[in-house]
LOMI-617746 format. One record per residue (C-alpha): chain; residue in one letter; x, y, z. Coordinates in pm, whole numbers, padded with zeros to 5 digits. Layout:
REM residues N
+--------+---------+--------+--------+--------+
! cadena ! residuo !     px !     py !     pz !
+--------+---------+--------+--------+--------+
!      A !       a !      X !      Y !      Z !
...
+--------+---------+--------+--------+--------+
***
This chain:
REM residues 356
+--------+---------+--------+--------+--------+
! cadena ! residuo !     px !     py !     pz !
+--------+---------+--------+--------+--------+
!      A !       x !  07832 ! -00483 !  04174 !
!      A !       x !  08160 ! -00578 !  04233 !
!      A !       x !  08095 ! -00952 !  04126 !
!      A !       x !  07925 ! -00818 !  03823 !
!      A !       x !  08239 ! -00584 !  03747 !
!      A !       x !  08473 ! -00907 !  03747 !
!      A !       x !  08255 ! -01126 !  03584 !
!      A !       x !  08252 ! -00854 !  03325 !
!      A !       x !  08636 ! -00860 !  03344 !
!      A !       x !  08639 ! -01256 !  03294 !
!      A !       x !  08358 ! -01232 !  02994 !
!      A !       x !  08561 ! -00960 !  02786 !
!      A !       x !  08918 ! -01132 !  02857 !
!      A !       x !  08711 ! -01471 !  02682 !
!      A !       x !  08544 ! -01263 !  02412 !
!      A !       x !  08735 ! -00976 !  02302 !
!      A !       x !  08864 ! -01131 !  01997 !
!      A !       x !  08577 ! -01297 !  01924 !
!      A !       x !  08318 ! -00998 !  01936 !
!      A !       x !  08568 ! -00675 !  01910 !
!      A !       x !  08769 ! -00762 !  01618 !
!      A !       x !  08560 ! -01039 !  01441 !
!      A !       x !  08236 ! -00902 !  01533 !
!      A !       x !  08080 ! -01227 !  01355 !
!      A !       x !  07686 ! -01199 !  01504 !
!      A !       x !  07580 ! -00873 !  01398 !
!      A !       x !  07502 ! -00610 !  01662 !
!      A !       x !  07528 ! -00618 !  02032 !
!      A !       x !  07020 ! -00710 !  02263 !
!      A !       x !  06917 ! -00485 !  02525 !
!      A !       x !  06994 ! -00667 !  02854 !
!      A !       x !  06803 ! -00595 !  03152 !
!      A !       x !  06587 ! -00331 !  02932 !
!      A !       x !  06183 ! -00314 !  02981 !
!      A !       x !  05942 ! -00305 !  02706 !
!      A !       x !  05911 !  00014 !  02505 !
!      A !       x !  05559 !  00142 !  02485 !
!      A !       x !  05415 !  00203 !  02112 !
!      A !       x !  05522 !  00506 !  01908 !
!      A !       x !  05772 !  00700 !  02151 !
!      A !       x !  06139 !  00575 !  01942 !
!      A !       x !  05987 !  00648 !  01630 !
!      A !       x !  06336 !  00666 !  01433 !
!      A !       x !  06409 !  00310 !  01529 !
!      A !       x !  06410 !  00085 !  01213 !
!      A !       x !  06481 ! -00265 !  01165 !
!      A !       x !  06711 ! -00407 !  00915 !
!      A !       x !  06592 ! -00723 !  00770 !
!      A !       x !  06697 ! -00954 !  00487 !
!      A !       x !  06508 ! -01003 !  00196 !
!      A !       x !  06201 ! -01266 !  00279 !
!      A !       x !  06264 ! -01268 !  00643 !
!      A !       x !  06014 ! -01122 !  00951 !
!      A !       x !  06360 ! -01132 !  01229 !
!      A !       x !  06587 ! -00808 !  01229 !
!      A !       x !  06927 ! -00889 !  01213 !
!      A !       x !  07035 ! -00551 !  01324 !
!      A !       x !  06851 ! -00209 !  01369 !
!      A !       x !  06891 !  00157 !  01252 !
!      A !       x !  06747 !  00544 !  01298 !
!      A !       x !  06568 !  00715 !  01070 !
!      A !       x !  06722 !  01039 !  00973 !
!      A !       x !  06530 !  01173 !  00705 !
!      A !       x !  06233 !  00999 !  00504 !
!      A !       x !  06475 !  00876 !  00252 !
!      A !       x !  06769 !  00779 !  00489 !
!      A !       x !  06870 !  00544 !  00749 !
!      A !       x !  07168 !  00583 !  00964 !
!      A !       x !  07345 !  00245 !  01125 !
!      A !       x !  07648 ! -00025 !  01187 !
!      A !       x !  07863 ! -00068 !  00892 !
!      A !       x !  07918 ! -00421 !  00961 !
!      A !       x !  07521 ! -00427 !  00960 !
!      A !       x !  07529 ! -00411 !  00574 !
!      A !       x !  07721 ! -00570 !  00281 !
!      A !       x !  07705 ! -00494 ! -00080 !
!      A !       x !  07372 ! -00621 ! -00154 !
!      A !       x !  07004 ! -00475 ! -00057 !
!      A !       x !  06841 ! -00472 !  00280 !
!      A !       x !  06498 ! -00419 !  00356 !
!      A !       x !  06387 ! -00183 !  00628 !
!      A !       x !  06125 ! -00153 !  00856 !
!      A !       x !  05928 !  00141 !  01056 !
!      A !       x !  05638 !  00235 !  01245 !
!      A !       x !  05616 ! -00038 !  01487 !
!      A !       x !  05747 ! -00206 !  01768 !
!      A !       x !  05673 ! -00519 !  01704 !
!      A !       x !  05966 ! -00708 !  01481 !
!      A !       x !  05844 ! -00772 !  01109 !
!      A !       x !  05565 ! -00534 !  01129 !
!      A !       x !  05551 ! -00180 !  01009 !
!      A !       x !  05597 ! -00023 !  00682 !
!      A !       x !  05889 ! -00161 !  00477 !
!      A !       x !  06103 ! -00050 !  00224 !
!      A !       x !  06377 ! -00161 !  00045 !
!      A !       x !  06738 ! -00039 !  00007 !
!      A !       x !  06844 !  00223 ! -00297 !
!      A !       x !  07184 !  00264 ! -00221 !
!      A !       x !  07469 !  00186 !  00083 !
!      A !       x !  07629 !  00408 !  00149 !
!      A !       x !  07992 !  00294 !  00397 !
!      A !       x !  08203 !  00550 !  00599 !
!      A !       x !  08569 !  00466 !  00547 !
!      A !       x !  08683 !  00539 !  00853 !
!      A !       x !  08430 !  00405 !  01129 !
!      A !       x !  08185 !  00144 !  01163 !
!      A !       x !  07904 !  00366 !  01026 !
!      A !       x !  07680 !  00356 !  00693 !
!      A !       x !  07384 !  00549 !  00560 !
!      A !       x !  07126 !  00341 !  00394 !
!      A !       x !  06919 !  00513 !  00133 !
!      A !       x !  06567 !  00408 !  00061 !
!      A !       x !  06383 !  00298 ! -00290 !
!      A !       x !  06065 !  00522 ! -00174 !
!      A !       x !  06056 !  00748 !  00180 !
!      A !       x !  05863 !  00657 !  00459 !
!      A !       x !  05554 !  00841 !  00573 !
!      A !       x !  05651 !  01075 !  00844 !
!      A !       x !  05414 !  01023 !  01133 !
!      A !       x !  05310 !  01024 !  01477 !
!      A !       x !  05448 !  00673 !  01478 !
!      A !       x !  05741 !  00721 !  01249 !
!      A !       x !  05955 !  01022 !  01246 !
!      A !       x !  06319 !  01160 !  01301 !
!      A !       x !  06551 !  01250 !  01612 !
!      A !       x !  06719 !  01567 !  01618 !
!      A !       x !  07081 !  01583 !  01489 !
!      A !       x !  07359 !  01706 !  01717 !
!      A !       x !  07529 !  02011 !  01665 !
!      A !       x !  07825 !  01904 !  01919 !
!      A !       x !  07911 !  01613 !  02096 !
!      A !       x !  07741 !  01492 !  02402 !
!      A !       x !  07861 !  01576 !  02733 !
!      A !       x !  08008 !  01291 !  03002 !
!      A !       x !  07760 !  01197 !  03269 !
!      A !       x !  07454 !  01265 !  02982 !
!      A !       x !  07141 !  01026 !  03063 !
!      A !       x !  07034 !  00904 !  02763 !
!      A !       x !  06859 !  00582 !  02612 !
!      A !       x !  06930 !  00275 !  02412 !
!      A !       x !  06669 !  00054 !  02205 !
!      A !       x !  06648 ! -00207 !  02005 !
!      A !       x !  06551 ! -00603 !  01923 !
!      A !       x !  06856 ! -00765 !  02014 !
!      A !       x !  06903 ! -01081 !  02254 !
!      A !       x !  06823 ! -01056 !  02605 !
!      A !       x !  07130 ! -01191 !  02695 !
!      A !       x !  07438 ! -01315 !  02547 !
!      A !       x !  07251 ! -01692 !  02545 !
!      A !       x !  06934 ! -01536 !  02541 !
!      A !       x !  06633 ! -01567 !  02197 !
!      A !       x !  06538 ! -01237 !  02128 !
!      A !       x !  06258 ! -00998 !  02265 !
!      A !       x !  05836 ! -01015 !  02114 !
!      A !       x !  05859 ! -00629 !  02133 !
!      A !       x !  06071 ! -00316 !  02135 !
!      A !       x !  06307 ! -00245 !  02460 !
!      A !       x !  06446 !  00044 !  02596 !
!      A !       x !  06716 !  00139 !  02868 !
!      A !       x !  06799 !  00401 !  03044 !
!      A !       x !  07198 !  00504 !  02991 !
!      A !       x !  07485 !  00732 !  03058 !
!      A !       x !  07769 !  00858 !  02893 !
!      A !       x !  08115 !  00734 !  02980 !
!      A !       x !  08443 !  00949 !  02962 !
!      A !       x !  08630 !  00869 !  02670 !
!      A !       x !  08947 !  00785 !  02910 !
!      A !       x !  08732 !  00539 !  03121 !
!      A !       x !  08596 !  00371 !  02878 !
!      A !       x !  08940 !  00337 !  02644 !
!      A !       x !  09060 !  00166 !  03013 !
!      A !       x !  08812 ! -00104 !  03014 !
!      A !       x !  08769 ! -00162 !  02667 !
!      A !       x !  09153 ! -00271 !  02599 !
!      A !       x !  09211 !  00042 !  02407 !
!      A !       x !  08990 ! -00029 !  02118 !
!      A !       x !  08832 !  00251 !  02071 !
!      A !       x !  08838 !  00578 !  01885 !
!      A !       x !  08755 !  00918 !  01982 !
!      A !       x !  08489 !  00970 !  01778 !
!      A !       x !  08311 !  00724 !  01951 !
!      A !       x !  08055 !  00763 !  02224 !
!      A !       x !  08046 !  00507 !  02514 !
!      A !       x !  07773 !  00425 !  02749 !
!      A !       x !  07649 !  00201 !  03096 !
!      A !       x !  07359 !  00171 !  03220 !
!      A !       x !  07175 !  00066 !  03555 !
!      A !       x !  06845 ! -00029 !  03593 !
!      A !       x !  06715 ! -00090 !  04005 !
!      A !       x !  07062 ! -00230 !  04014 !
!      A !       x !  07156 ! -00439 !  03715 !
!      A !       x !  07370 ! -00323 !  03449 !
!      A !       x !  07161 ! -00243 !  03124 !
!      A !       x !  07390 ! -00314 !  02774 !
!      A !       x !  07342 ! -00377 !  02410 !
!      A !       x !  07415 ! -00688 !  02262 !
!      A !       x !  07343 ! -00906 !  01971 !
!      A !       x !  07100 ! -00794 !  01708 !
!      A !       x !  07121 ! -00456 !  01878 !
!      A !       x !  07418 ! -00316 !  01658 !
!      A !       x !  07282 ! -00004 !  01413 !
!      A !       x !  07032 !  00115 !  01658 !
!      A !       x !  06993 !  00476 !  01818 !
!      A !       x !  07125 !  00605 !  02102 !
!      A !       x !  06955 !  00947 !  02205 !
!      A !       x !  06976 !  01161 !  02442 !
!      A !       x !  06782 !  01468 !  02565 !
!      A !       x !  07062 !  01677 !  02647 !
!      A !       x !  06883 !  02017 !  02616 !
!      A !       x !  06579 !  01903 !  02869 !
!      A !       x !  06365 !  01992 !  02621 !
!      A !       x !  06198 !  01640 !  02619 !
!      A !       x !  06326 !  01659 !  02247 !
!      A !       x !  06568 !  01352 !  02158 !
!      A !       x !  06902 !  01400 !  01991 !
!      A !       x !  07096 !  01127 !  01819 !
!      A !       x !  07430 !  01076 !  01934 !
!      A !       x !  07488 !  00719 !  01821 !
!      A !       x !  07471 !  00368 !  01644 !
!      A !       x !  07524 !  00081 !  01853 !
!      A !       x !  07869 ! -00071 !  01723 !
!      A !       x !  08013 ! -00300 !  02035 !
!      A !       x !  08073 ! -00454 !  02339 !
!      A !       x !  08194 ! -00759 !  02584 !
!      A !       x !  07962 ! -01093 !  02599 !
!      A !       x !  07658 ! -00822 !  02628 !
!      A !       x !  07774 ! -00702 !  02984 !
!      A !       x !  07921 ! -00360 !  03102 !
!      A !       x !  08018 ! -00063 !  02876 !
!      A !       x !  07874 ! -00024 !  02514 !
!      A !       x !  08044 !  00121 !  02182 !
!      A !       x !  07850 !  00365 !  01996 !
!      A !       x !  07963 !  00496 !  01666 !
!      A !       x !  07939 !  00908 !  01705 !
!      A !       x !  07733 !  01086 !  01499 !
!      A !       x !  07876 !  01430 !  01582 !
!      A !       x !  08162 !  01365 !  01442 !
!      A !       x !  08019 !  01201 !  01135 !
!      A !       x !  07779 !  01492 !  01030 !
!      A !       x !  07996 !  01661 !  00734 !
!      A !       x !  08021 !  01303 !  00617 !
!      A !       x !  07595 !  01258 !  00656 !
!      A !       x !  07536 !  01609 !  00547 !
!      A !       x !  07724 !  01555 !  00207 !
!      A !       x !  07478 !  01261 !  00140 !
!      A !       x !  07169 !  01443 !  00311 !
!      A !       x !  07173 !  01765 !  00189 !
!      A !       x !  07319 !  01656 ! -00223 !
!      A !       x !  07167 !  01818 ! -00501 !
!      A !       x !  06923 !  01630 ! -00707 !
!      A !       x !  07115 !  01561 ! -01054 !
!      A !       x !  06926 !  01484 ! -01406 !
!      A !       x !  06984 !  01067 ! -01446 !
!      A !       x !  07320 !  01006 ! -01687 !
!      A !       x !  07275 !  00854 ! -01993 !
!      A !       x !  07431 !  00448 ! -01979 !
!      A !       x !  07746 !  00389 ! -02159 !
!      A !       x !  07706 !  00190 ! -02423 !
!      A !       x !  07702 ! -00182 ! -02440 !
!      A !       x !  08072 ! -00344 ! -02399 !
!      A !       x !  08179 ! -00052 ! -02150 !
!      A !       x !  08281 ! -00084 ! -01787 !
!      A !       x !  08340 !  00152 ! -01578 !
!      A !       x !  08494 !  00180 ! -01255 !
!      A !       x !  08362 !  00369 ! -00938 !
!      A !       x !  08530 !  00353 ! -00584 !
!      A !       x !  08915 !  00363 ! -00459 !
!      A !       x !  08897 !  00029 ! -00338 !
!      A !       x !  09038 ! -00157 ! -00709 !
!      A !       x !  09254 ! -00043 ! -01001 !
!      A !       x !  09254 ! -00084 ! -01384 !
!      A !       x !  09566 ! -00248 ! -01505 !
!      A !       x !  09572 ! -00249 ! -01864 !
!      A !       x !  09275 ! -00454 ! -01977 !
!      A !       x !  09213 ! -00560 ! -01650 !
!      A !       x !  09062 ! -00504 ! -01329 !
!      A !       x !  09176 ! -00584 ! -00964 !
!      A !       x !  09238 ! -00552 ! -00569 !
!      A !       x !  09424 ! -00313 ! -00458 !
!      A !       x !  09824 ! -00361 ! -00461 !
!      A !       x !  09745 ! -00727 ! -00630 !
!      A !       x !  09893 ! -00952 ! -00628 !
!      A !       x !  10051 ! -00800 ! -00272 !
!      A !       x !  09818 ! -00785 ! -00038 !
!      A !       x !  09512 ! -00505 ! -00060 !
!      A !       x !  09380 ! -00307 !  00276 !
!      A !       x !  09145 ! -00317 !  00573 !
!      A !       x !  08784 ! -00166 !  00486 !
!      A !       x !  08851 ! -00132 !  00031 !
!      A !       x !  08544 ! -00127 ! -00168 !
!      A !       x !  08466 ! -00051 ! -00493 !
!      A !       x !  08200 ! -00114 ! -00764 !
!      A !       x !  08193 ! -00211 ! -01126 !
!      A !       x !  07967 ! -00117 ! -01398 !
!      A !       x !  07927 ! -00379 ! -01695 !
!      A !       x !  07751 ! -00246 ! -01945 !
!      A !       x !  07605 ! -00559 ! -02182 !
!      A !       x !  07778 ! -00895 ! -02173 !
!      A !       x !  08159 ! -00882 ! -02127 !
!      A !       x !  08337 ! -01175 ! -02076 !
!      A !       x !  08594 ! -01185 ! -01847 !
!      A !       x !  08897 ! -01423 ! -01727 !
!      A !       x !  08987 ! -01437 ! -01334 !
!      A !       x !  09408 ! -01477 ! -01351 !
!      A !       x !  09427 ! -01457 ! -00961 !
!      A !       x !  09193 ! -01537 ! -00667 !
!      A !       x !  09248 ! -01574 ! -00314 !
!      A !       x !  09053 ! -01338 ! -00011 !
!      A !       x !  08977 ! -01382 !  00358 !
!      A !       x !  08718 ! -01674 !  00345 !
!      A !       x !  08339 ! -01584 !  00431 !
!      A !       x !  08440 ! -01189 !  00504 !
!      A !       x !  08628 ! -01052 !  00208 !
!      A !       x !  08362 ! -01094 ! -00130 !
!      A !       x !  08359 ! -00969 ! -00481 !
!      A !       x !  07983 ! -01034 ! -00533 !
!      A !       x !  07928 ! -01071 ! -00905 !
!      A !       x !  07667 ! -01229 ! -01134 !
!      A !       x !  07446 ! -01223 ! -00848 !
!      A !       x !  07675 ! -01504 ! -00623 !
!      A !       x !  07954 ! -01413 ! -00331 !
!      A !       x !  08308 ! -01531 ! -00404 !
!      A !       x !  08554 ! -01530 ! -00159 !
!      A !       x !  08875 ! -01729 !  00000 !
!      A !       x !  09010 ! -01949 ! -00285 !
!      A !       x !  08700 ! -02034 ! -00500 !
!      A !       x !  08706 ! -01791 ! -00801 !
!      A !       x !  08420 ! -01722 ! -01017 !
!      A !       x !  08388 ! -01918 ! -01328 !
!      A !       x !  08520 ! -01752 ! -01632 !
!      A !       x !  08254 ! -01644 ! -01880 !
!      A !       x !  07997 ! -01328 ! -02006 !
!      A !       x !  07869 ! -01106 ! -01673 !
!      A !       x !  07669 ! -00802 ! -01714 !
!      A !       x !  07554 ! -00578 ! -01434 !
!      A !       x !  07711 ! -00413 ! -01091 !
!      A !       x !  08034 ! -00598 ! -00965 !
!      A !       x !  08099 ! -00568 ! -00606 !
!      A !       x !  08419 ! -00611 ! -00380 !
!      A !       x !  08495 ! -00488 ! -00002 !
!      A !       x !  08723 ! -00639 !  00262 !
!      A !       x !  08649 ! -00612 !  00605 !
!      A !       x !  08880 ! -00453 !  00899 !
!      A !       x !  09094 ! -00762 !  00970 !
!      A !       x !  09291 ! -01070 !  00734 !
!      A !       x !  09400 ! -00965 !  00405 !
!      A !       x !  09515 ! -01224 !  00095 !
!      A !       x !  09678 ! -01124 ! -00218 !
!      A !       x !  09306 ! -01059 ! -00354 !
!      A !       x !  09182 ! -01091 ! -00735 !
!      A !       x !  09251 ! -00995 ! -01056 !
!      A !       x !  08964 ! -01006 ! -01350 !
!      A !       x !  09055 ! -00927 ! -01715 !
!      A !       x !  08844 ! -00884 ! -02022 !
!      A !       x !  08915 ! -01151 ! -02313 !
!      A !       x !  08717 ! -00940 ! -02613 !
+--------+---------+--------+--------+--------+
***
């Protein structure tokens, strides 16, 4: 153990900036886990892209209609989801409604174009009603790599976990974390167990009132080169933020604007006269901005400023991803525009005005 505790030291000091900050591989495998038998996590989901049969990262099912997981397992466009099996690709799958990102944490709530079935296969976890105690047993699952260098499992694993103190953990993780955040290790007949990549999203549970009843404390955020402590994202201390989505009243569909309008929705960009932009442009927007715009009909529309963090900061609009320095081409768009900036670089951003 104590060879595994430096060579955990040596892997983070390598990888912190790599995995913690930039986070680039979504998610963070269950190392040293065992294969989960059929129908006993039957909240896990798997996030997939459109087309594709691999998860990229996982999730728990909350609700028929909603899917709790990573933030920085989602971008602005749709993701398909998958439930009722163990086996990656298979399942039932649906596809996303609506993304839903919490500000403040790496969190988001994905809700569904049609609910799932709930079954003896696919179902919910309980949801806490306080934060889980140090020390708690609990369990991690997911599809993620075996190891940091490792292809990915054929089936579902599982590990057994426990709860770290906040201080302990905020010690060996460089002081990255927040308090809303739950931390685990696990051991399994002697080897660390740990998340890693293509795990982030998934469920951490725990059956903290020995019930045999699973609670759901977490979604797997991050960790160091898939060795040692993992980050959860807490869902305690998310719940008024999940309950305002969960439990919203059902409202009659608005009517559409009419054709040549756009409208505005989000605090992440500001109107400026005839024109829409980044925040603060052309100083330098924020960490984690998003907003979305409406265009109703064709408008046509003139970019006067462009520049973003390359590959991570994207206005998505006429169905293509624009970021770093290439702008997109001037000309008619219609539909939902898109913009969000991740939690590190900031540029001066963009600025799009209307030329009718």
């Amino acid at each position: 153990m104590a060879r595994l505790a430096v060579l955990a030291l040596l892997l983070a000091a390598a990888s912190a900036a790599r995995i913690a900050k930039r986070r680039e591989v979504p998610g963070i495998n269950i190392v040293n886990g065992t294969d989960a038998p059929p129908c006993v996590w039957k909240w896990q989901v798997g996030l997939y892209r459109s087309g594709s049969n691999s998860p990229s990262c996982g999730g728990s099912l909350i609700s028929p209609t909603w899917v709790v997981t990573a933030k920085h397992c989602v971008g602005s466009s749709s993701v398909d989801v998958m439930a009722g099996s163990i086996l990656p690709g298979q399942g039932e799958r649906r596809t996303s409604k609506r993304i839903v990102k919490k500000p403040d944490t790496d969190m988001a709530l994905i809700e569904l174009s049609e609910p799932f079935t709930l079954d003896d296969c696919t179902n919910v976890p309980r949801l806490p009603q306080s934060e889980v105690p140090t020390g708690s047993q609990c369990y991690i699952t997911g599809w993620g790599r075996l190891g940091a260098s490792d292809p990915q499992p054929s089936t579902l694993q599982q590990a057994q976990t426990n709860v770290v103190a906040y201080d302990e953990c905020n010690s060996q993780m460089n002081s990255r974390i927040n308090r809303s955040d739950v931390c685990v290790l696990g051991n399994y007949n002697g080897i660390p167990t740990s998340g890693c990549y293509g795990d982030s999203g998934g469920p951490l549970v725990c059956d903290t009132d020995g019930d045999g009843e699973f609670t759901l404390y977490g979604a797997t955020s991050w960790g160091y080169a898939c060795d040692g402590i993992t980050v959860y994202d807490g869902v305690y201390s998310a719940m008024d933020w999940i309950n305002s989505y969960l439990n919203a009243p059902t409202q009659a569909p608005t009517p559409a604007p009419p054709p040549g309008t756009w409208v505005l929705d989000g605090s992440g960009c500001e109107m400026d006269g005839n024109c829409i932009q980044s925040l603060n442009q052309p100083s330098n927007y924020g960490n984690s901005q998003e907003c979305s715009i409406y265009l109703y009909g064709d408008i046509p529309l003139r970019f006067d400023a462009f520049r973003t963090e390359s590959r991570y900061d994207i206005l998505n609009i006429g169905g293509t991803g624009y970021s770093g320095s290439s702008a997109p081409p001037n000309g008619a768009y219609s539909g939902r525009v898109t913009w969000a900036s991740d939690f590190s670089v900031t540029a001066t951003g963009w600025k799009m005005c209307r030329t009718d």
